[in-house]
N, C-alpha and C positions, 0 to 999 in steps of 0.2 A: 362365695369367698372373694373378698377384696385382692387384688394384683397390687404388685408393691415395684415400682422403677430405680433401677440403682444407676449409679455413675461410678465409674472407674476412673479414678484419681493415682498416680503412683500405682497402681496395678494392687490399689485397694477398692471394694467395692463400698459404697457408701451411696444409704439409702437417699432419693432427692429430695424428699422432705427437708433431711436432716441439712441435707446440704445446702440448699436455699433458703433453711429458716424458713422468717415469716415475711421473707421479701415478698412481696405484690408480683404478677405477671408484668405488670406495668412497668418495672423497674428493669426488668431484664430487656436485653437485647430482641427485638423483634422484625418483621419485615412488611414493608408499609403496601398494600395495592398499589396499582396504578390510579391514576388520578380519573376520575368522569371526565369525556368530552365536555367542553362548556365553548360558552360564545367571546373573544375578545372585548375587553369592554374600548379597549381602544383602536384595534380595527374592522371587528364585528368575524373576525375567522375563526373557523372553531379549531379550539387547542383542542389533541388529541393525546394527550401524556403530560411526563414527565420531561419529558427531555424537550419537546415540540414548546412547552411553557419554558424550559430557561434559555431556548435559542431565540423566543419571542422576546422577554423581557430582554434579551442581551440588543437583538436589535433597536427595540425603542427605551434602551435606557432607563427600566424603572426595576426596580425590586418590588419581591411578596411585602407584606406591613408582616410577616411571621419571622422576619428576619431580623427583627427588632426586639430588644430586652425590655421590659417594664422599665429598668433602669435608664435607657435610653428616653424613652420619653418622659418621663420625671424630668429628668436632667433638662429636657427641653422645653418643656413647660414653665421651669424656673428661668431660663433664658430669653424667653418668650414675655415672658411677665414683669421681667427687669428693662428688656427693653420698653417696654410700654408704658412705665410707672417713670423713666428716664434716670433708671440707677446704673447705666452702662458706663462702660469710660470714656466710650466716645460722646453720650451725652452731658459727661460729666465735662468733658473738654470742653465744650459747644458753648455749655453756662457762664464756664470759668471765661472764656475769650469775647463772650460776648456782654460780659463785666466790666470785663478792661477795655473793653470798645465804650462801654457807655462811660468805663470813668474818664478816660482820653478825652471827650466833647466837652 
């Protein structure tokens, strides 16, 4: 015979099936391990957690790349790529001034 889990809500019982639907485990709140020992890639010491890894990054100044949105780099890519092609404003200034330099001679 299958066991059935309820939740008490309002001091009503309601089976958790019912209650979570067809939410995924994924979705709900969870609790993540501790991270593996691994080796500094920038001073060779080995991080032993979590907490040992953001007193690391705080001292040398860098962030995880998991800190970052998809969106974030889109965005930067396209800025990246303007710069390059010379459709900034600052390159745009540069052209404009160095126009009027050459019509001045």
């Amino acid at each position: 015979m299958a066991t059935k889990s309820w939740i008490q809500i309002n001091g009503k019982l309601i089976p958790k099936d019912e209650y979570y639907g067809n939410n995924s485990r994924a979705e709900l709140p969870h609790i993540q391990p501790d991270i593996e020992p691994f080796k500094s890639p920038i001073t060779g010491e080995v991080i032993r957690g979590r907490g040992h890894l953001r007193q690391h990054m705080k001292e040398h100044g860098v962030t995880n790349i998991g800190d970052y949105s998809s969106e974030y780099f889109q965005k930067k890519h396209i800025e990246r790529s303007r710069a390059i092609t010379g459709q900034t404003k600052e390159a745009r200034a540069e052209r404009i001034a160095a126009l009027k330099q050459a019509l001045e001679r």
